[in-house]
N, C-alpha and C positions, 0 to 999 in steps of 0.2 A: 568911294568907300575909304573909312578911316585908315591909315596906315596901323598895323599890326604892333604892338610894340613886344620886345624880345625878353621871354623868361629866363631868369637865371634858376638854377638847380634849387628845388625846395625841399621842405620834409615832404615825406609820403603823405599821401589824400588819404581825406577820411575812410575809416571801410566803405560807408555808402558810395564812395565814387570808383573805391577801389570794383567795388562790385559791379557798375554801371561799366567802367572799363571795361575790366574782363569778362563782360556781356558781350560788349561789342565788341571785341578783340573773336570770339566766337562764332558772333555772328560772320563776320567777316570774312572768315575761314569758308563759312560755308554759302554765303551767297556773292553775285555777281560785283564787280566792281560799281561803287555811284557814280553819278553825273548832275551837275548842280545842274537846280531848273530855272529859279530866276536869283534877282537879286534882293529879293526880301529875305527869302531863309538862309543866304549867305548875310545878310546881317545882323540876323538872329545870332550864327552861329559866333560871327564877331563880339555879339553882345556878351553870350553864356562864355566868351574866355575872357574876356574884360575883365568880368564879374569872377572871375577865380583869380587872375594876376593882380586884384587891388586887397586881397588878404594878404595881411603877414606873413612873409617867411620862417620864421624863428624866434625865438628870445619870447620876454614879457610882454610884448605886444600881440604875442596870438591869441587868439582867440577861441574861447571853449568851441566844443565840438558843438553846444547848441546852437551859438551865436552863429557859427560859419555855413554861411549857404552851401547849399548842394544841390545836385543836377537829379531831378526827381526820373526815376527809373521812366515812368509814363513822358514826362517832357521831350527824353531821350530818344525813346521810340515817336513819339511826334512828330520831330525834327528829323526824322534820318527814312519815315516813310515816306518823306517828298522825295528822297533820291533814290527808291528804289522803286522799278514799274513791275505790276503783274503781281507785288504782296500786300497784304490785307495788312492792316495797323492790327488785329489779332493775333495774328499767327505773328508779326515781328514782337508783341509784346510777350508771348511764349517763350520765345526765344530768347527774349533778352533781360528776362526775369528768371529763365533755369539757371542753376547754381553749377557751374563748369564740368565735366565728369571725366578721369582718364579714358572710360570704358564706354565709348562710343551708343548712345540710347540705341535700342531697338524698336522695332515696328512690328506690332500685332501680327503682321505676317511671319516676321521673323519667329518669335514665340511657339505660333502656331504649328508651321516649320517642325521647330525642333522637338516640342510638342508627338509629335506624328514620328519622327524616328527614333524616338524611347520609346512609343508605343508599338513601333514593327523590332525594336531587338528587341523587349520583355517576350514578345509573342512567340519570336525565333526560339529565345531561352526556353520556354515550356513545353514546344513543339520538339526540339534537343535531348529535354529529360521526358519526355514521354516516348520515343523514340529507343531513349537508351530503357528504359523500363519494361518497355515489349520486351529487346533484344536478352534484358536478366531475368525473364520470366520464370524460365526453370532454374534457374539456382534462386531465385527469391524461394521458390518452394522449400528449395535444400535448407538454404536458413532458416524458415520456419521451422521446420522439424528440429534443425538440429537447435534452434534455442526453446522449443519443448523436452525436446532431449538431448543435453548436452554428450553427444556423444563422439566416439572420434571414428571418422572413416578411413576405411583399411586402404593403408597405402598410403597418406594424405601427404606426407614428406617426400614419398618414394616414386618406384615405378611399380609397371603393374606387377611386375614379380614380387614387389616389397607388398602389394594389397593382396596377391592371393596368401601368402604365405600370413600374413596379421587372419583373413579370412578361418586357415587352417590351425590357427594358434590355439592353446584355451587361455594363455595370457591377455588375447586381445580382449576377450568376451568377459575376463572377470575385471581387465579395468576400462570396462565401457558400464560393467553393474555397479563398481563404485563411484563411476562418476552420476551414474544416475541415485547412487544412493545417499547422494551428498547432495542431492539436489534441494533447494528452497530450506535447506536445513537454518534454525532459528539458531542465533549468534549469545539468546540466552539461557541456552539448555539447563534446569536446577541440577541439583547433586545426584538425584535420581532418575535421569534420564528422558524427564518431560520434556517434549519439543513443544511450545506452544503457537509457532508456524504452521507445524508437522500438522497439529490437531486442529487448528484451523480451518485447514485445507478439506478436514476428514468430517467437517461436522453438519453439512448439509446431508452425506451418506448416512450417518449415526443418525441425524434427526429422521431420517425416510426409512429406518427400522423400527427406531421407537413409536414414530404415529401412523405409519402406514404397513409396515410389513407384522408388528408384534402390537400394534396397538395398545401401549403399555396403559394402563387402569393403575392410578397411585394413589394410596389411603394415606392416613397417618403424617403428612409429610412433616407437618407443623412439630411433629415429637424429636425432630432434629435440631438441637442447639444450634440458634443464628450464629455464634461464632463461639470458639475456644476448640478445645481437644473433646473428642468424640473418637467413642467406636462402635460398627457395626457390625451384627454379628447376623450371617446369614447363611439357609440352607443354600447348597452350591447342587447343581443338575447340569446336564450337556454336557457333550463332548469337545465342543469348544467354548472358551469363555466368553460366551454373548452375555450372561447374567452378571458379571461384574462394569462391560460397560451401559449396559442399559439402567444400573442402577447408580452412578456418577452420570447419567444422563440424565436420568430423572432429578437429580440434587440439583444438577445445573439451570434445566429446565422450569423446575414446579417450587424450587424450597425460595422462599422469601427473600434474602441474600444469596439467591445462586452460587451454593457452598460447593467447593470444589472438592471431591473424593475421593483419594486415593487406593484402589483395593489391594490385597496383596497375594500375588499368583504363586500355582505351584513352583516348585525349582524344576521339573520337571518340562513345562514348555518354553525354559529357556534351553533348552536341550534340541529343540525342534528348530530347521532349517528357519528363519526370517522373523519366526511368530514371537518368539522371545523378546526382539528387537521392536518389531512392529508393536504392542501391549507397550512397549516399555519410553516410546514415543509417545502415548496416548494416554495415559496416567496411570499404569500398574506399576508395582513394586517388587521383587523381588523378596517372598515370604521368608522371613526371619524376625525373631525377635528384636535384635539391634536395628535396622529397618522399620519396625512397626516404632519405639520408642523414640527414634528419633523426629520420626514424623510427629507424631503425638507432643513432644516438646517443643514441638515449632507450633503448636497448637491449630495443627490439622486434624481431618476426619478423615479415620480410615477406615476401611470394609473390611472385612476378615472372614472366610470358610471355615471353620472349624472341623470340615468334614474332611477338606484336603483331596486329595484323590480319590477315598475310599468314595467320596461324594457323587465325585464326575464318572465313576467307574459305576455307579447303580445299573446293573440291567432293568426293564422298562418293566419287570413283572414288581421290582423293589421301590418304584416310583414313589415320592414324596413319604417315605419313609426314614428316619433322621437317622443317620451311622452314629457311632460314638464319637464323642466330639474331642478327641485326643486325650493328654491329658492336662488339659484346662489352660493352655497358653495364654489365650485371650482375656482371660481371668487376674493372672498374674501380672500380665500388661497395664490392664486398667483399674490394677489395685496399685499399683508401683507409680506410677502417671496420674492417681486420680480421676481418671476418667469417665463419665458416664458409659454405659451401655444399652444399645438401642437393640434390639431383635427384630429383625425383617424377612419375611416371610414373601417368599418370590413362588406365583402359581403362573403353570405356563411353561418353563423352562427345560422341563422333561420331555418332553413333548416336542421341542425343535429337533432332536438326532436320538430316536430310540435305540437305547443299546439291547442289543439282541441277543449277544456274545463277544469277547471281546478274549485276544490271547495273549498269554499275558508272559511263557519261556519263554520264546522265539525276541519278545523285546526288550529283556533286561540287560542284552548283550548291547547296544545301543543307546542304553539311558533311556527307554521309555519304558510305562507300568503298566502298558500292555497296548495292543494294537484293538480299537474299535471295529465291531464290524454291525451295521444300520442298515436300514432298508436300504438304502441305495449306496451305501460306504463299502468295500471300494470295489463294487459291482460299476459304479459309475465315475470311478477315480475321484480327484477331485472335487469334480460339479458332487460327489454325492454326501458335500461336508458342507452342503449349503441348507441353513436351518429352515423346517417350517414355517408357514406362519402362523405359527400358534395365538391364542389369547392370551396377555399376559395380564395380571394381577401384582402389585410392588404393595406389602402396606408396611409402613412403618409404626411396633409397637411402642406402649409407653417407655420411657427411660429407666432403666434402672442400678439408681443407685449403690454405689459402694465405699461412699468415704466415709463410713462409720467404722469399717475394719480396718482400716491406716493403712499404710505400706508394708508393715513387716507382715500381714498377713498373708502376703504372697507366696511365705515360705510354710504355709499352715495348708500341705495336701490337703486334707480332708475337706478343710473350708472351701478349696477352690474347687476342688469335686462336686462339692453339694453346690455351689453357684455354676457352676459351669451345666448343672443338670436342670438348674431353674430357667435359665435362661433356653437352653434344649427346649427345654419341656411347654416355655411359652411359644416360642416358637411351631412346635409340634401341632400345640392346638390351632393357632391359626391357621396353618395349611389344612387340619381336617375341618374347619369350618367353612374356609371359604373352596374348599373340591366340594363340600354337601352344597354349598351352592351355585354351581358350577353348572349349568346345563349343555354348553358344548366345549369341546376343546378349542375350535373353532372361534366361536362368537362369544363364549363365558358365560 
């Protein structure tokens, strides 16, 4: 065997050798020491460094990376599977063609392994919160409730002295009602009071009187201007005002652009415990002139009674027979404004809470125009101010005009007299035509 001759320090090998090295540098790590078998492949391996000690070291004489032989990763493993027994030339050429890793490869087992205990802690975790979710079972109720009803429970800072004592308060009880009265309230309430959250929430109720409890029957609807300033001028019945929202129900409902309505209520039922409030969430107004004009310049429609009280005050022998209709506000309004005037004749609405008698000293002391007394009011407290279910009839009559008297006519009594009687008087007839055809109160 040729004597070896002795390298002196060169440049670095090419990458492909570098790679071939620290192939076998790894491999080495991980398998058994060699042992030469004969002496042919020991002078193989004399050859293959021959064959790198007769390139150039340095300077102009190296030679390109193409020109320069190298030790083929496959050769590698050829040569170096004769000095190891019991491994396959496969599995060595695996080996000695992975590219180095800090992080030690795993084995499918390994994987699988750890595999299997994220799948027993995620189990642990869910087994934990279902565990803890039994154990909050009754206060999960608590919080239910209390985020239906934000309300505060007696004592909740304190002890139980501090909860009977909120129990015996009426402090507690009136801010436990404002917090429920600030509930779901809408963050864009207009000038006048509409919540349209509030009435949101209220319109599946409204829709199950209008078609199922009063079955509302609507004519005319088409005689309401698709948009600008409108007013409506209607007979007013009942002792509560179902007849101003069933007919802003039906606008929303049946009219072509779903015009919205504003009516406008006595001063009288903001006088009443809630009702005042509750109307005034839901699109009523507050009856005054400066109120109805304002609306009117925004070029909305508004509904208007012109009966007022004397209206909703009919005992049931007075039925659909029309009071004096003040002296002609609505008239003045929609002469000042321009506005059209529409007549609507509401059948049906007498007939939800017959008034029978009603007293009227006893409540002036109070601010109200008298106390109702109905078949079952207040024989049945409460429950007995819930309307029939009458047939109702809505028709709206034709328009009628008024800007041929201009604005200053609004200060011409007479004239608003005679309109404010025309309009009466249309009105008048429709309600006795459609009671002549009227067969039940019931069914219409």
């Amino acid at each position: 065997m040729a004597k070896r001759r002795r390298r002196t320090p060169a440049a670095a090998p090419a990458p492909e050798m570098q790679k071939v090295q620290t192939g076998v540098e790894a491999r080495d790590e991980l398998l058994p020491p060699r042992e030469p078998v004969d002496a042919t492949h020991a002078a193989a391996e004399v050859s293959a460094e021959a064959a790198i000690d007769e390139l150039p070291e340095s300077g102009p004489e190296a030679a390109s990376e193409q020109e320069r032989p190298s030790l083929d990763a496959r050769d590698d493993v050829a040569e170096f599977s004769a000095w190891v027994h019991g491994v396959g030339e496969d599995e060595l050429e695996d080996l000695a063609l992975e590219a180095p890793s800090e992080v030690p490869p795993r084995s499918i087992d390994d994987l699988a392994g750890e595999l299997r205990r994220v799948e027993a802690e995620v189990d642990r975790m869910f087994d934990e919160r279902a565990r803890r979710r039994e154990d909050d079972a009754p206060r999960s109720v608590v919080d239910r409730i209390r985020d239906m009803m934000p309300v505060e429970l007696p004592g909740q800072d304190g002890t139980i002295v501090d909860a009977a004592r909120d129990v015996l308060s009426t402090d507690y009880y009136l801010r436990q009602w404002s917090r429920i009265g600030l509930r779901n309230r809408s963050e864009e309430v207009d000038e006048f009071g509409l919540d349209p959250v509030y009435e949101a929430r209220l319109l599946p109720l409204l829709d199950f009187l209008y078609t199922k409890w009063f079955r509302v029957e609507v004519r005319g609807i088409e005689n309401v201007p698709k948009s600008g300033r409108c007013v409506l001028v209607a007979n007013h019945s009942g002792v509560l005002p179902f007849d101003g929202l069933m007919v802003r129900t039906a606008a929303r409902r049946e009219h072509s652009t779903a015009r919205d309505v504003r009516w406008l209520a006595e001063d009288f039922i903001y006088h009443l415990p809630f009702l005042g409030a509750f109307i005034n969430r839901i699109g009523a107004v507050r009856a005054c002139q400066e109120n109805a004009e304002r609306l009117l310049r925004r070029e909305e429609c508004i509904l208007v009674f012109p009966e007022g009280v004397k209206g909703t005050g009919k005992l049931f022998r007075d039925r659909y027979r029309l009071q004096r209709f003040g002296r002609g506000g609505f008239v003045k309004l929609a002469l000042r404004t321009h506005a059209p005037v529409v007549p609507v004749s509401i059948v049906g609405a007498e007939e939800t809470a017959p008034l029978l008698y009603r007293f009227e000293y006893l409540t002036r002391a109070i601010g109200l125009p008298y106390l109702p007394v109905t078949p079952l009011f207040p024989l049945l407290g409460p429950v007995g101010l819930l309307p029939a279910p009458s047939k109702w009839l809505i028709e709206f009559g034709a328009p009628i005009a008024l800007e041929e008297h201009g604005a200053e006519a609004a200060d011409d009594a007479l004239l608003v007299g005679r309109l404010a009687e025309r309009v009466r008087g249309a009105i008048q007839q429709t309600l006795d035509a459609r009671l002549s055809e009227r067969k039940s109160v019931w069914l219409g």
